[in-house]
TORLODREN-467962 format. One line per 8 residues: number of its first residue (from 1); their letters; for each residue x, y, z of C-alpha. Coordinates in steps of 0.02 Angstrom, whole numbers, plus 50000, padded with zeros to 5 digits. Layout:
<nodes>
NUM	A	X,Y,Z  ...
</nodes>
This chain:
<nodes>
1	XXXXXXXX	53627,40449,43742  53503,40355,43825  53448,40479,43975  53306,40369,44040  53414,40218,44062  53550,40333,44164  53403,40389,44286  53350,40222,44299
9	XXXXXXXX	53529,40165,44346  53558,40307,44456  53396,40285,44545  53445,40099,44576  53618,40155,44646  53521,40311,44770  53417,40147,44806  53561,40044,44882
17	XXXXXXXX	53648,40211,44950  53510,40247,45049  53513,40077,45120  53717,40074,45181  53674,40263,45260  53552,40177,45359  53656,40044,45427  53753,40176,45518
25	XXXXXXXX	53607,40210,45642  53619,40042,45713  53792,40117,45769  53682,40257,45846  53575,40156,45944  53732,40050,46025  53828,40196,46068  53651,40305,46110
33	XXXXXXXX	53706,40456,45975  53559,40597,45931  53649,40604,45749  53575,40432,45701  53403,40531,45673  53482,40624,45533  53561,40475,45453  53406,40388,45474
41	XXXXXXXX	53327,40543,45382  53434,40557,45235  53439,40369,45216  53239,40355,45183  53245,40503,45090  53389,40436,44986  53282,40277,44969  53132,40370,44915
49	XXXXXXXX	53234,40467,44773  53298,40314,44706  53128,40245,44701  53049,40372,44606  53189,40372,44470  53196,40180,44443  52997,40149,44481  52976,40135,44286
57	XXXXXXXX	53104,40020,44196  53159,40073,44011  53087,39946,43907  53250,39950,43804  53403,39932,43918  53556,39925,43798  53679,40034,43808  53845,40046,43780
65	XXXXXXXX	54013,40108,43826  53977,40306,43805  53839,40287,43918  53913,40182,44046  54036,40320,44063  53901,40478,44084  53807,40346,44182  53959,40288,44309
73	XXXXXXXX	54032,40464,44335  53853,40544,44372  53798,40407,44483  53990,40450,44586  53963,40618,44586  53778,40605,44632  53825,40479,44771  53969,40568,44852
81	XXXXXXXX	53842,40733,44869  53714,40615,44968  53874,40542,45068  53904,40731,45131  53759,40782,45190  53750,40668,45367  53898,40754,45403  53857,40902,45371
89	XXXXXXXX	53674,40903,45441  53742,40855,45587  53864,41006,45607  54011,40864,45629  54076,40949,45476  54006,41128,45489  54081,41165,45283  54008,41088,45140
97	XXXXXXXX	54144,41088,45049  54261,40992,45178  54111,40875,45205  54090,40842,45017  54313,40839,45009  54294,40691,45167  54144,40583,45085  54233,40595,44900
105	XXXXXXXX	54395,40547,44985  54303,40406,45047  54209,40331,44920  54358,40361,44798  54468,40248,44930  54588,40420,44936  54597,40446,45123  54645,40627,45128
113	XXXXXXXX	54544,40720,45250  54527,40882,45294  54515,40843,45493  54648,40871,45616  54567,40797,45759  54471,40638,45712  54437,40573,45878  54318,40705,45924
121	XXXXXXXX	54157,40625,45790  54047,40518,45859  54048,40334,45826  53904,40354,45688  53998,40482,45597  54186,40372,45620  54084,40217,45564  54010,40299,45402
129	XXXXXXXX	54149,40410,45335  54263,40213,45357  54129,40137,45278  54126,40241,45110  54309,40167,45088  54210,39973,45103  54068,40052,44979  54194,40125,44850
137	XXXXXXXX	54312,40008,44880  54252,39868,44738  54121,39987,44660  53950,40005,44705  53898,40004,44511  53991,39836,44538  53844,39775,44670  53708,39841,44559
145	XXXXXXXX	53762,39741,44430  53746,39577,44527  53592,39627,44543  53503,39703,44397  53495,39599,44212  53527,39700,44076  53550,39645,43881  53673,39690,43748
153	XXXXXXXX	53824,39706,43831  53751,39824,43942  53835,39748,44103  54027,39742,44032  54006,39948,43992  53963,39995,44156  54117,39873,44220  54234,39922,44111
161	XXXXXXXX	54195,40111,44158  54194,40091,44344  54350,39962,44350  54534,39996,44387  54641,39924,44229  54677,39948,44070  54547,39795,44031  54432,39717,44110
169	XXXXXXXX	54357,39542,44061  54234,39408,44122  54271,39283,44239  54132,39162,44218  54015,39176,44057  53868,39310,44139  53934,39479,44186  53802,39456,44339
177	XXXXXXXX	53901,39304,44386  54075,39411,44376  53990,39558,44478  53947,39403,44619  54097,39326,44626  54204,39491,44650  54106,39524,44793  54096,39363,44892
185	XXXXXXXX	54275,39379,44870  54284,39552,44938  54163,39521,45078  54268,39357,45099  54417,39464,45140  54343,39590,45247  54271,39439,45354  54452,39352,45371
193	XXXXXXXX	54532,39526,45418  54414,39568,45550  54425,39415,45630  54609,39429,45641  54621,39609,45723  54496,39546,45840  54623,39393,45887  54735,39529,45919
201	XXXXXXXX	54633,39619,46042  54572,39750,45943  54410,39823,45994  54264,39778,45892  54226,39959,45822  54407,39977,45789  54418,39816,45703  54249,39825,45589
209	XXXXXXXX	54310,40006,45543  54503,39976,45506  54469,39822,45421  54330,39922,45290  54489,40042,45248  54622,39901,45248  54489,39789,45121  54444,39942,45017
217	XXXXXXXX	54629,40019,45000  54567,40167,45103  54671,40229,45240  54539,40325,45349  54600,40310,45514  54494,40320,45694  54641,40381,45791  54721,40552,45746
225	XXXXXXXX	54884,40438,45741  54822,40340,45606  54899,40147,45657  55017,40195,45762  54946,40172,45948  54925,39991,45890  54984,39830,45905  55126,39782,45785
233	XXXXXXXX	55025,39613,45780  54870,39712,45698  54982,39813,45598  55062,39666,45502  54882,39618,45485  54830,39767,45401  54969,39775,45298  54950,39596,45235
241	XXXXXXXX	54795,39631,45179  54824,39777,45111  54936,39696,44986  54806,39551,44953  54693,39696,44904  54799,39762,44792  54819,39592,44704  54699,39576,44545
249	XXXXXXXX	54549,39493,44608  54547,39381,44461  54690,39272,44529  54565,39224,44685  54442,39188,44585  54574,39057,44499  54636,38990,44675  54438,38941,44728
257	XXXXXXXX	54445,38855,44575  54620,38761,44590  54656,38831,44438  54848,38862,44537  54954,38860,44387  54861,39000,44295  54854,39101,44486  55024,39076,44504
265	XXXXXXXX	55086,39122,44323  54984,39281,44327  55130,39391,44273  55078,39561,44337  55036,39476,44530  55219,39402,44512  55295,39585,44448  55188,39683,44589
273	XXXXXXXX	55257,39589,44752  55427,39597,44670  55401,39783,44673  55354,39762,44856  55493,39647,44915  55619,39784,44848  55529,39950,44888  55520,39878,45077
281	XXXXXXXX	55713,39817,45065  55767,40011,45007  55671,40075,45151  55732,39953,45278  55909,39972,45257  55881,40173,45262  55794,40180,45417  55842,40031,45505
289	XXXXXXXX	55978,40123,45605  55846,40241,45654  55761,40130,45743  55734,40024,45882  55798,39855,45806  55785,39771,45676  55602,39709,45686  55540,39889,45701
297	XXXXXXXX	55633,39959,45548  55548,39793,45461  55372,39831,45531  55371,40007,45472  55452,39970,45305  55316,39829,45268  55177,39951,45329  55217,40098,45235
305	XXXXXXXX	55265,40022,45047  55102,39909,45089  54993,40059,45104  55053,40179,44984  55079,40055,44842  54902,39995,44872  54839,40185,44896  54787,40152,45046
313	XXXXXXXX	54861,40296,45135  54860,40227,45315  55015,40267,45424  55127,40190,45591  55253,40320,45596  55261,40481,45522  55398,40443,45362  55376,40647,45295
321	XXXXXXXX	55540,40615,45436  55638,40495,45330  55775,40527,45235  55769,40574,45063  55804,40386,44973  55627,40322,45073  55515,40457,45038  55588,40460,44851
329	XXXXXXXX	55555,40281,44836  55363,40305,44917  55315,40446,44813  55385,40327,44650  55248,40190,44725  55126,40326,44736  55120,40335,44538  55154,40164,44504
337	XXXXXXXX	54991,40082,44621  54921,39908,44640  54878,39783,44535  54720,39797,44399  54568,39719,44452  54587,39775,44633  54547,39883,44752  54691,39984,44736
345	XXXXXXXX	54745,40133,44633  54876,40218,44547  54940,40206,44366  54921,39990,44384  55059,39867,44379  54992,39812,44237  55016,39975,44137  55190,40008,44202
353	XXXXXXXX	55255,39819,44133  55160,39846,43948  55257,40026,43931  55414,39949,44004  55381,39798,43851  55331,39931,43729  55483,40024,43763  55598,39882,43743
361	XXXXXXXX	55520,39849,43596  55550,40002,43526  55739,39993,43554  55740,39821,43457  55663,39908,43322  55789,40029,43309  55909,39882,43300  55821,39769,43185
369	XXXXXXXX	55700,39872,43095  55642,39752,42981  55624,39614,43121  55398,39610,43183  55425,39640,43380  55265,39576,43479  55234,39596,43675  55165,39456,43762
377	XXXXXXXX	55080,39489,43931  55016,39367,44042  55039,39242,43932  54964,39327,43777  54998,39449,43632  54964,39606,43684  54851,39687,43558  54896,39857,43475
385	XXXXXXXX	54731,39934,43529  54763,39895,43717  54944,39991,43674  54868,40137,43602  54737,40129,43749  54882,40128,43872  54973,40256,43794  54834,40379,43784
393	XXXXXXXX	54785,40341,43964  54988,40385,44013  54977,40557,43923  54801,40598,44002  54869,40562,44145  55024,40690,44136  54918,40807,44052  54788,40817,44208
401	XXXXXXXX	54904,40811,44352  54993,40942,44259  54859,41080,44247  54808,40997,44412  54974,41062,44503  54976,41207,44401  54806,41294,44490  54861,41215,44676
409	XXXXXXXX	55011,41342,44650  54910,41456,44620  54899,41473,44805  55064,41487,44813  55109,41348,44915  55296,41262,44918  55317,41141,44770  55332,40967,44858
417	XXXXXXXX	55157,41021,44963  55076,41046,44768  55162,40895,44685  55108,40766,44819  54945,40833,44886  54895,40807,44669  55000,40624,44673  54921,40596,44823
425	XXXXXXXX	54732,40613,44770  54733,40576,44579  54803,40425,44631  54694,40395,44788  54818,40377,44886  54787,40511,45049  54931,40601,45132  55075,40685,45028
433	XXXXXXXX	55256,40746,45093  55261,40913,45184  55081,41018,45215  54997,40869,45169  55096,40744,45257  55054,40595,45373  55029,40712,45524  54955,40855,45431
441	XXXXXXXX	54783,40865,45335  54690,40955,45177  54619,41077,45284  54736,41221,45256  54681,41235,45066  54577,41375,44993  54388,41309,44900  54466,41321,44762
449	XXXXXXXX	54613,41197,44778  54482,41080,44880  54361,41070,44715  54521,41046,44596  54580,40906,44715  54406,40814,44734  54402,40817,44539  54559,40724,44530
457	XXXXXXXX	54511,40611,44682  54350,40548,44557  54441,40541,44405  54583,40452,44469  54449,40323,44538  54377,40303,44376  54512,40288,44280  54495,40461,44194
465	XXXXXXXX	54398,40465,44031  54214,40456,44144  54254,40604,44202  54327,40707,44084  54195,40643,43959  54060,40733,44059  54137,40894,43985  54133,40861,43813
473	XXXXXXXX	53990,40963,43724  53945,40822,43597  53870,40705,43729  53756,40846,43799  53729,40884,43639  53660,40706,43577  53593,40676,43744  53470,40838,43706
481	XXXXXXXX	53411,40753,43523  53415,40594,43595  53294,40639,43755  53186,40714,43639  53162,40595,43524  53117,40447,43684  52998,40579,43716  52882,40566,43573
489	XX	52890,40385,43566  52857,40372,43735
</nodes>
């Protein structure tokens, strides 16, 4: 374990975070708010941390997957603790364990909050905690990699262990490159989208701050009603580009290329907006006679499978109110999620069609059990090792939102409160059914549930095994030897 090349990364990451914290005081100075001195505080002293712990480059900086784990899920954790403290300074948030729970929810993209009146923060405090969804959103280890050469692979480990997917490859021949062109894309987005909510009257703070939740797959609102006091102009907006964020990022990077017959043929893209076109038909023809018309039903159909299959959590109407059939088929896009390679969350697309294959293939077997069964995927063989991969990542998966649920009961709440307020933040998605629906908030929970639930907030964003890697004695273990031994070379 290669502890001085971690500090280094995480000093380079405090770096940058520093930097975004202190964007929020120009925010302070338009609207004339005292709480831009603190932000303006932490963010130099954030900036003079990361300094100190990156002023000295290793001279050897390969490294490899085991590290980029221990190196992505401290630099989260680490991060999210900064994140809290404007908030909390500030007495905005007077608990710092709801402030931590808010700034985790937003950097993970999760969107459940523990506020039940949002309107009441000041614009600095609005404009940050929407922000952390446009930081988290693609990855900030993403941006330092655009940045920062390493060697050896270095660049793909830290990817691979920030990334949403069950793999994650180059699109041009430098990882650098790769880490460039997924945010130009992203940024490209978040322009497009702001642009458009300001065509539809939207006021500028609104707009900036709804379109950095729509682009990251947030779901932070600024209005205690979420979307619904607006337009149903800016709400197809938003939920148009919520479902071009949930798209796998690699298939714009084919369209700016004209590479349209590989964009087009991308199999998961094709199998996710199927997935949307009939979720949003279910709901439609349930609630349609609940509403007023036809293009209303459609609106809030669109909306709602939009943001809760991209975990994005925003809301028009409160659907904890819909009959059984919707909310069934909304917490079932809960757990199945966008698209790899977005911003999105969730179990992936991607996963759900290779276990879907892999079952099927198993069936043939039984059939023909002589006969050599292979599953293509986009196009290609998919190889046993990304099966096993998926596989374990499936049973992890069950395993952790079991024990999950298991100590939320123990506060004895009602069963569909405990089963969607853990689907609801392992998969970053925000507000559950019942305690923890779209009109209610986190706030009710004990300490104890809040810490279980901002575990499972950063270890669905990571895709588990960063996480739950941290508590596996052998790394501390060889990180001790290993330490030691830079030591007295050094």
């Amino acid at each position: 374990m290669k502890i001085l090349m971690i500090w280094y990364i995480l000093g380079q990451v405090l770096r940058l975070e520093g930097i975004l914290i202190l964007v929020s005081c120009i925010i302070s100075v338009i609207y004339w708010e005292t709480q831009g001195v603190v932000y303006l505080l932490v963010g130099l002293g954030t900036v003079g941390v990361g300094h100190l712990l990156c002023r000295n480059k290793p001279e050897n900086t390969v490294f490899y997957l085991k590290e980029g784990c221990v190196a992505t899920a401290i630099c989260w954790i680490v991060m999210s603790f900064i994140g809290s403290l404007p908030f909390y300074f500030t007495g905005e948030i007077p608990s710092f364990t709801d402030a931590l729970f808010e700034t985790i929810s937003g950097f993970t993209t999760t969107g459940a909050s523990i506020l039940s009146d949002v309107e009441v923060l000041s614009h600095t405090a609005i404009f940050w905690r929407s922000f952390t969804h446009w930081i988290g959103g693609m990855g900030v280890l993403v941006f330092v990699l655009a940045v920062i050469p390493m060697s050896g692979g270095s660049n793909i480990n830290l990817l691979r262990a920030e990334s949403t997917g069950p793999s994650v490859g180059k699109l041009v021949p430098k990882m650098r490159h790769t880490a460039r062109w997924l945010y130009l894309i992203y940024i490209g987005l978040t322009i497009i989208e702001f642009l458009l909510l300001l065509l539809g009257k939207m006021p500028w703070f609104d707009a900036i701050t709804i379109t950095f939740g729509t682009t990251g797959t947030g779901g932070f609102g600024i209005k205690n009603d979420s979307m619904g006091s607006y337009s149903a102009y800016c709400q197809w907006v938003v939920a148009i580009f919520l479902i071009l964020c949930g798209i796998n990022f690699n298939m714009y990077y084919l369209l700016l290329y004209r590479k349209f017959k590989q964009a087009f043929s991308m199999e998961e893209v094709r199998n996710y907006l199927l997935i949307i076109l009939a979720a949003t038909g279910i709901i439609f023809l349930d609630i349609v006679r609940t509403c007023n018309g036809a293009f209303e039903a459609l609106t809030h159909a669109i909306f709602q499978v939009a943001s809760i299959i991209t975990t994005a959590g925003f809301s028009t109407v409160d659907f904890d109110q819909w009959a059984q059939t919707s909310k069934f088929v909304l917490v079932l896009l809960m757990f199945i999620g966008a698209c790899a390679g977005s911003t999105g969350g969730g179990v992936k697309v991607s996963r759900i069609t290779i276990m879907f294959k892999n079952m099927l293939r198993e069936l043939k077997m039984y059939i023909h059990p002589k006969s050599i069964q292979k599953i293509k995927f986009e196009g290609r063989v998919v190889e046993e090792s990304i099966l096993h991969s998926v596989s374990v990542y499936l049973i992890t998966f069950v395993l952790l939102f079991t024990l999950s649920m298991f100590l939320i009961c123990l506060e004895g709440r009602d069963l569909l409160t405990s089963f969607t307020a853990v689907a609801a933040t392992l998969n970053n998605i925000g507000p559950g059914l019942a305690m923890v629906g779209p009109t209610q908030n986190f706030g009710f929970m004990t300490g104890f549930s809040k810490w279980v639930l901002m575990f499972d907030m950063l270890a669905g964003r990571l895709e588990l095994f960063p996480m739950l890697i941290l508590f596996h004695p052998r790394i501390w273990k060889d990180a001790r030897r290993k330490h030691y031994v830079e030591k007295i070379h050094s």
